[in-house]
C-alpha positions in Angstrom: 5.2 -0.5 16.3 6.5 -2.1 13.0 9.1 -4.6 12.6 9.1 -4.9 9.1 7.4 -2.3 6.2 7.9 -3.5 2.3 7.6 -1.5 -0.6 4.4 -2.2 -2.6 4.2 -5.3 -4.5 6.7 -7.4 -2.2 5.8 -10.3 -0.7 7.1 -11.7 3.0 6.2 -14.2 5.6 4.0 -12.7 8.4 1.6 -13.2 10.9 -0.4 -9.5 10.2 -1.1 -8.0 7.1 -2.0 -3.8 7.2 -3.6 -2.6 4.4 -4.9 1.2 4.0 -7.3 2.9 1.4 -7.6 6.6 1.0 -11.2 7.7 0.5 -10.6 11.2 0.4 -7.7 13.3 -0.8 -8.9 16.8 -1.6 -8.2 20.5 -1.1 -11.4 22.6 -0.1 -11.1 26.0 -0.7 -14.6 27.1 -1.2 -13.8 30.2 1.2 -10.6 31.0 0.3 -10.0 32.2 4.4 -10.8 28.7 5.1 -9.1 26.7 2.9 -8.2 22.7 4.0 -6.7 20.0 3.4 -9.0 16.9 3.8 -7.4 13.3 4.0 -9.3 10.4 5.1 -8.5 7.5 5.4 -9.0 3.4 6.6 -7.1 0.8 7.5 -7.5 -2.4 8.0 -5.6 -5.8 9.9 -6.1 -9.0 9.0 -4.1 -12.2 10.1 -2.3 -13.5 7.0 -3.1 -17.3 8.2 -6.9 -17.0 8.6 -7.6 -17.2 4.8 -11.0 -15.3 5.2 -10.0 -12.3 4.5 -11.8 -10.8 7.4 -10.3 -7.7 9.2 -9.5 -8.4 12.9 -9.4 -4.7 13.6 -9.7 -1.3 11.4 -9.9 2.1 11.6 -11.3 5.2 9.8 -9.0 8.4 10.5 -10.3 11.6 9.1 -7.9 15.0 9.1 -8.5 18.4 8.2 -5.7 21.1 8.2 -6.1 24.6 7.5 -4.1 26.6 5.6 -3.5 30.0 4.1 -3.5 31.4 0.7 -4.1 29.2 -2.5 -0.8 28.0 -2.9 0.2 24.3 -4.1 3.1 24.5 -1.8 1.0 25.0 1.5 -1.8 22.5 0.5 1.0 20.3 0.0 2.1 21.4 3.6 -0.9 20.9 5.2 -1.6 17.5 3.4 1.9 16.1 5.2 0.9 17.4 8.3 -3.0 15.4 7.9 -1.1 12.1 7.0 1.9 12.4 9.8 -0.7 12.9 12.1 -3.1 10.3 10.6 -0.4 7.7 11.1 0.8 8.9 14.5 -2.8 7.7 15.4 -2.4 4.6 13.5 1.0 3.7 15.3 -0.9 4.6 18.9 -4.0 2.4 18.6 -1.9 -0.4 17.0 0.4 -0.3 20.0 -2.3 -0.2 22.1 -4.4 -3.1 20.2 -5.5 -6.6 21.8 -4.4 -8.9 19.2 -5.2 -12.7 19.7 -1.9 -15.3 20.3 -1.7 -16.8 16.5 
């Protein structure tokens, strides 16, 4: 779906710019047999020439994958499972995404 992805802080030429904000990063383990990791987050598309800043398109993707025990390693786990699958989302509806001719 990409052609080009930059580090942070690098500057290109493009057409499209995709920019995403995490509004929630967070273990819950209130009840320990139902403990979570909780990632939200949006993204947003904007066309690099419009100069408005206006989003053509965005998205809010919300994940929340169990897991077992308290351990740092399996929140860790289930936190990489909630962002592979957040951005497995994000590829499909971008590929799937009317964009207008620029």
């Amino acid at each position: 779906v990409f052609s080009t992805v930059l580090p942070l802080g690098v500057q290109a030429e493009s057409d499209w710019m995709l920019e995403g904000f995490v509004g929630t990063i967070h273990g819950d383990a209130r009840v320990p047999a139902q403990s979570a990791a909780v990632l939200q987050v949006t993204y947003y598309l904007s066309r690099t020439t419009a100069g408005t800043g206006v989003p053509f398109w965005n998205r809010a993707y919300e994940k929340r994958i169990p897991f077992e025990g308290g351990s740092s390693s399996r929140y860790v786990a289930a936190l990489n499972t909630a962002l592979t699958e957040v951005l497995a989302e994000l590829a499909r509806d971008l590929a799937a995404a009317t964009l207008p001719a620029l």
